[in-house]
C-alpha positions as CSV (number, residue, x, y, z in Angstrom):
1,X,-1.2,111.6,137.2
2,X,-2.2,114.0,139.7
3,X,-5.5,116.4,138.9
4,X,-4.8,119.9,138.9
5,X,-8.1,121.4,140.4
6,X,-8.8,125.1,140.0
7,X,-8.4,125.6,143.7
8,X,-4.8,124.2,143.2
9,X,-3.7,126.3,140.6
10,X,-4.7,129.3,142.4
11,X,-3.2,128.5,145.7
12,X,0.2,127.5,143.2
13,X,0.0,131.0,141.5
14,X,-0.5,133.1,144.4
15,X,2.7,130.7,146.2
16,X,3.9,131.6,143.2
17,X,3.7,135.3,143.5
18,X,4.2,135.7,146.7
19,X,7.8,134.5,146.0
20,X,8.6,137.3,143.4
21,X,6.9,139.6,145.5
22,X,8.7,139.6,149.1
23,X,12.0,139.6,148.2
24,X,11.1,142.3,146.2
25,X,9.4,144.6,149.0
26,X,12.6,143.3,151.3
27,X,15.2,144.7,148.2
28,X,13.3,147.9,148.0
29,X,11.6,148.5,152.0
30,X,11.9,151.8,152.9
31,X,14.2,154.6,151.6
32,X,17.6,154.1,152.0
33,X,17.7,150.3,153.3
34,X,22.0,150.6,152.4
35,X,24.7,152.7,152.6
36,X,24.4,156.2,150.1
37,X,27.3,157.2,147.4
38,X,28.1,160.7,147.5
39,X,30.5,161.5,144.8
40,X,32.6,165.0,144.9
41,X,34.4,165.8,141.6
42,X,37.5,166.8,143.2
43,X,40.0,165.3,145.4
44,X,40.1,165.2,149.0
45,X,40.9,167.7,151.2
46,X,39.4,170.8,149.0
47,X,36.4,173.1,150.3
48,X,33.6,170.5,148.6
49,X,35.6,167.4,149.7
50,X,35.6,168.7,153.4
51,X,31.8,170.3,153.5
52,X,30.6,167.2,151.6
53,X,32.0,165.3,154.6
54,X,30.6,167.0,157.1
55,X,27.2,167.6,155.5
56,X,27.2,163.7,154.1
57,X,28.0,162.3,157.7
58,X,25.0,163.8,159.5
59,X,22.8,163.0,156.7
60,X,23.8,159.6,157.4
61,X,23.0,159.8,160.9
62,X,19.6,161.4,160.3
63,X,18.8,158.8,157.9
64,X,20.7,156.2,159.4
65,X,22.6,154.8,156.8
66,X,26.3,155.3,155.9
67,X,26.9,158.1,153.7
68,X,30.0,157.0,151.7
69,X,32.4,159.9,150.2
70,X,33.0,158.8,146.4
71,X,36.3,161.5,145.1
72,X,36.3,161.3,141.7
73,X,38.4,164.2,140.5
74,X,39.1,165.5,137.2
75,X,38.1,167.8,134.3
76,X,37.1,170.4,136.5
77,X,34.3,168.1,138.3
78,X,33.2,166.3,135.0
79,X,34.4,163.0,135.8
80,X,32.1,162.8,139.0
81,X,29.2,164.3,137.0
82,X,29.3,161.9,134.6
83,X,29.5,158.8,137.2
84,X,26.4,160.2,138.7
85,X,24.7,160.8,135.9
86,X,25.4,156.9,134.6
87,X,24.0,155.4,137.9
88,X,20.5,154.0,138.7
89,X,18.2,157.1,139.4
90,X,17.2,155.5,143.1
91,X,18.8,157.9,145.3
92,X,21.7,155.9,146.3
93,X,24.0,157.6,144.1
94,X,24.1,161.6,145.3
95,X,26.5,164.2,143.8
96,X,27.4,167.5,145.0
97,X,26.3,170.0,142.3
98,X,28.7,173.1,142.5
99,X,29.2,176.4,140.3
100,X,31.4,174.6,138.6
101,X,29.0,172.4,136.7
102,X,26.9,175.6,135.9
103,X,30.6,176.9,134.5
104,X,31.3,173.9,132.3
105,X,28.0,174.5,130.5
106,X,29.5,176.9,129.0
107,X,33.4,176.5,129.4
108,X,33.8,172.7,127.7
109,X,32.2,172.7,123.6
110,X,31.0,169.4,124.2
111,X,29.9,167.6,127.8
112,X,28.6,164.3,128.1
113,X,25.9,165.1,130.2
114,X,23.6,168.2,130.3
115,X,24.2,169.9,133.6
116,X,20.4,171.2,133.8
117,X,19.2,167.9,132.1
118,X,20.8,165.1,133.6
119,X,20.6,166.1,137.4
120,X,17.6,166.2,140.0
121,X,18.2,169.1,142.2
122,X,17.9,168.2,146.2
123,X,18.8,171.5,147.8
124,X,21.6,173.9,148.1
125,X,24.0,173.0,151.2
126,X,26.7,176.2,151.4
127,X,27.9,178.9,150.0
128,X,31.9,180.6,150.3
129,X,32.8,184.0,149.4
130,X,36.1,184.7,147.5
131,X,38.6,187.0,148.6
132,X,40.5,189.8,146.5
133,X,43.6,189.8,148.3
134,X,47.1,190.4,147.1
135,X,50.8,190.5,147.6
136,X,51.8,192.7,151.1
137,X,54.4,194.6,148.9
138,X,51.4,195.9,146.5
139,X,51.0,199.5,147.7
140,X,47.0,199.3,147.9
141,X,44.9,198.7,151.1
142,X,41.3,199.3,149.4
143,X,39.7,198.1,146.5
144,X,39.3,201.9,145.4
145,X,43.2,202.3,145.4
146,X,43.4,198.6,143.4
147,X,41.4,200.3,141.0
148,X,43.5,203.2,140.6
149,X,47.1,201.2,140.8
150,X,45.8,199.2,138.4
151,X,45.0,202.0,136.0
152,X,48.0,203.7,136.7
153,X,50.0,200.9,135.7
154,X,51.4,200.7,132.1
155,X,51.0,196.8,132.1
156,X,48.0,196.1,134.5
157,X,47.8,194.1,137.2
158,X,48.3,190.4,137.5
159,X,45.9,188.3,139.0
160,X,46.1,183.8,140.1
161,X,43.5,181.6,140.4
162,X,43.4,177.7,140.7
163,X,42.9,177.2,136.8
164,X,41.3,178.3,134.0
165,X,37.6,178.5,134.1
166,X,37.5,178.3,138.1
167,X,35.0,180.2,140.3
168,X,38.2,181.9,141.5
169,X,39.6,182.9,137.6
170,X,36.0,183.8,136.5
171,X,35.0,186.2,140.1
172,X,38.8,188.4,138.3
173,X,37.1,188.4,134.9
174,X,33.3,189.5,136.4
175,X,35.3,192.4,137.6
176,X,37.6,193.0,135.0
177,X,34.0,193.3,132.5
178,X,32.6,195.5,135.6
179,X,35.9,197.8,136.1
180,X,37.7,197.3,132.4
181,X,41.3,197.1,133.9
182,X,43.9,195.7,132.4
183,X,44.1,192.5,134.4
184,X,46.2,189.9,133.0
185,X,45.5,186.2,134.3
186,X,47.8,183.9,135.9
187,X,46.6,180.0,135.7
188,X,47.8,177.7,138.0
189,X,47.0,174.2,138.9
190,X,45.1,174.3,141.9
191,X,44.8,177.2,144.5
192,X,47.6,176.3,146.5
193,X,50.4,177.3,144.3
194,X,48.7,180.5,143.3
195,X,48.6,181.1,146.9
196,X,52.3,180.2,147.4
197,X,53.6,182.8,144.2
198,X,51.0,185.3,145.3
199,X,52.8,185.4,148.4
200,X,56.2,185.4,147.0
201,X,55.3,188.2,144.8
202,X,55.3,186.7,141.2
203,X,51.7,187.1,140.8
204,X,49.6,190.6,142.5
205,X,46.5,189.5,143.4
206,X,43.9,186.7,143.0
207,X,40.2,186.4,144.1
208,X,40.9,183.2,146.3
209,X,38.3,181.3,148.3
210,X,37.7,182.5,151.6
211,X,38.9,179.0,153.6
212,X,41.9,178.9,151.6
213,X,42.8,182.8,152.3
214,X,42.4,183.4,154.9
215,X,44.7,181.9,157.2
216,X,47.1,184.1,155.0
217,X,45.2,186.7,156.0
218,X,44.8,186.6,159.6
219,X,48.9,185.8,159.5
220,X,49.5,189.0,157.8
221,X,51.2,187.2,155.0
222,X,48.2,188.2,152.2
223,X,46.1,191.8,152.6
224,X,42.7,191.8,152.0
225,X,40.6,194.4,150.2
226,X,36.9,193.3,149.3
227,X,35.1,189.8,149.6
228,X,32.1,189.2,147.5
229,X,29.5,188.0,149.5
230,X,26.2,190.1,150.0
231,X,27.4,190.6,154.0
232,X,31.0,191.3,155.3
233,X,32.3,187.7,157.2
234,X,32.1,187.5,161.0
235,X,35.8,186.3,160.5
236,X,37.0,189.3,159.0
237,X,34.9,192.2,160.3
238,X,36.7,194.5,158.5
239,X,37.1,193.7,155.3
240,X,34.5,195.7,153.3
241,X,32.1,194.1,150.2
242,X,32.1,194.7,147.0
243,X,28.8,196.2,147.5
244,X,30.2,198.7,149.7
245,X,33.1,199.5,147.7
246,X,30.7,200.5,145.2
247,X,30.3,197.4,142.9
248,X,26.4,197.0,143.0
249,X,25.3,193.8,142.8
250,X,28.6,192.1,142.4
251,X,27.7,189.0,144.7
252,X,30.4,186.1,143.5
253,X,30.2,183.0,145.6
254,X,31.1,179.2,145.3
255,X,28.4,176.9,146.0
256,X,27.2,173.7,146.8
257,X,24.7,171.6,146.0
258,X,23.4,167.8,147.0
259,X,21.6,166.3,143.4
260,X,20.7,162.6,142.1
261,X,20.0,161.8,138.4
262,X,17.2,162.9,136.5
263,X,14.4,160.8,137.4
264,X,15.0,159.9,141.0
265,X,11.6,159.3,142.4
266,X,10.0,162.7,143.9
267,X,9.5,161.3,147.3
268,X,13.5,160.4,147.5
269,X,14.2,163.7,146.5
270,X,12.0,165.3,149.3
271,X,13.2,162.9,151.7
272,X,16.5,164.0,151.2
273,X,15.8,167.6,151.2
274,X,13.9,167.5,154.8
275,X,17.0,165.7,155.7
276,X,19.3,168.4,154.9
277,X,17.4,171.1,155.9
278,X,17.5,169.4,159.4
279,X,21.7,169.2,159.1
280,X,21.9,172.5,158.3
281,X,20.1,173.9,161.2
282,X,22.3,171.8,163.2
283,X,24.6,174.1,165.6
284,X,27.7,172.2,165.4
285,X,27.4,172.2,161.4
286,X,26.7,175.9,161.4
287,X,29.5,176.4,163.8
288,X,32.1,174.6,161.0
289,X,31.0,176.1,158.3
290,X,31.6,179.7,160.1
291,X,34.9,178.5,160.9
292,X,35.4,177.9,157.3
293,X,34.0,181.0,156.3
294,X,31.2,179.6,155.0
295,X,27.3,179.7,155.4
296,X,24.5,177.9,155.3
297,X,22.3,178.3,152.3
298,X,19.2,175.3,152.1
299,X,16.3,176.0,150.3
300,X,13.7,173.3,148.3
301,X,14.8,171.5,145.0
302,X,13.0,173.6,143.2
303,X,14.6,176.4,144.6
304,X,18.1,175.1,144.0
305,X,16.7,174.4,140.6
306,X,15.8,177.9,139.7
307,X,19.5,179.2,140.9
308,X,21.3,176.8,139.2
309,X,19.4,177.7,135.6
310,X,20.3,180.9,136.3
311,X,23.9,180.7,137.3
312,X,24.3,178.9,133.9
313,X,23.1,181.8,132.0
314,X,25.1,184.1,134.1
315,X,28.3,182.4,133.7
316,X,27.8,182.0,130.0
317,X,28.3,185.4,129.4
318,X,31.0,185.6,131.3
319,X,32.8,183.1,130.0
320,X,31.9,184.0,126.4
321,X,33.4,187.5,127.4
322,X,36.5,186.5,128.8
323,X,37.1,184.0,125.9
324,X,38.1,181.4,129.1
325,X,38.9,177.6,127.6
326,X,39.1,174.6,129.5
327,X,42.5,173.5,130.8
């Protein structure tokens, strides 16, 4: 039998350890080592579909790994949120945060995750105005003389958006709260039939997103009267804000954000927060997201942390108000 000396058992064990060990550091190396899920809880070609691409495809370069667009549409963006929130907190599995998530705090009774819970905030990537346009044949050109159509109207005004509970259906109800017109709302599924009847004249208005209206716009087909960013768009020079129409304060924007699960290690998250912060100041990205009407928002995780808490509070009362139920 051969002896086991104590020199041998200690050359064994650290044989031994050094074989759990390296494969180990070569699974885990450096942040990423393989390619990055990005899921978007809507299907393709949408606003967060398309910025996601072009915001997930130079974060890939930067960090040179792929950047792989996951759509997992449905439930107004719950599906994806749930997929993310299910997956291993090691920063391979990203999600873009939007307003909608801060909506559906309030908007679904039950979720099965907790928007401000289950998410670790990376940074804010854009934000997109809406648009109050309507119908060419509605004898308004200003939001002062919507107001007073409106008002002079036995029944109201009609207004579309892309579903109940949608940035777009909840920017009509802040201002119907704000103004207390008799607005009646129009569902539809998705924006591009409201935009279709809105131009056909069986709907009046609608507060769409700005990518989606305006091409209408700039055709002639749709008139616009405010848009609710803090600035007027380069795009449409002159097409006054809400704020300058009067309506302090009345800043409605979509949004979107770049988050991991809860618990993805602090150095990840900052890693990919210097990462973004780099694509955003990126001309060619800056460039595309003017085209699209867009800007470029950024920002630390703590910062997008902070407006997210507080875009859940704020669309809790309007949702509350409007009585809004999930589709």
């Amino acid at each position: 039998m051969t002896r086991i000396t104590r020199r041998t058992w200690i050359a064994a064990a650290a044989l031994a350890a050094a074989g759990t060990a390296l494969p180990a550091l070569a699974q885990n190396g450096a942040y990423p080592n393989k390619p990055i899920r990005l899921v978007v809880g809507y299907a393709t070609g949408g606003a967060t579909d398309v910025i996601a691409r072009l915001i997930g495809q130079k974060l890939g370069e930067g960090l040179g790994q792929t950047v792989v667009i996951d759509n997992r549409a449905g439930a107004n963006s719950n599906v994806g949120a749930e997929a993310v929130v299910r997956s291993p907190a090691d920063g391979y599995s990203l999600y873009v945060f939007t307003i909608a998530n801060t909506i559906n705090a309030t908007l679904y009774p039950k979720l099965n995750y907790d928007p401000e819970k289950d998410f670790e905030p990376i940074g804010l990537m854009a934000k997109v105005p809406n648009i109050l346009v309507v119908n060419t044949n509605v004898p308004v050109k200003t939001l002062a003389e919507y107001v007073a159509y409106t008002k002079a109207q036995p029944q109201g005004i009609t207004f579309a958006s892309s579903g109940s509970g949608s940035s777009i259906h909840l920017s009509g109800e802040m201002f119907k709260l704000v103004t207390r017109l008799n607005m009646l709302h129009v569902p539809y599924r998705g924006s591009a039939p409201a935009v279709t009847d809105l131009i056909g004249g069986q709907v009046q208005s609608m507060f769409d997103n700005a990518p989606s209206a305006m091409p209408h716009i700039q055709s002639g087909r749709l008139r616009a009267l405010a848009i609710t960013s803090p600035q007027r768009s380069p795009l449409l020079p002159d097409v006054p804000t809400f704020i300058e129409s009067g309506y302090a304060d009345f800043d409605v924007q979509s949004w979107f954000g770049l988050a991991a699960p809860a618990g993805t290690p602090a150095a990840i998250v900052n890693k990919l927060n210097a990462e973004l912060a780099k694509v955003l100041a990126l001309p060619d990205v800056k460039k595309r997201l003017a085209e699209m009407g867009a800007t470029p928002a950024g920002g630390t995780p703590a910062d997008m942390r902070k407006f997210a808490s507080a875009e859940i509070k704020r669309w809790n009362a309007v949702v509350k108000a409007s009585g809004a139920k999930a589709d």
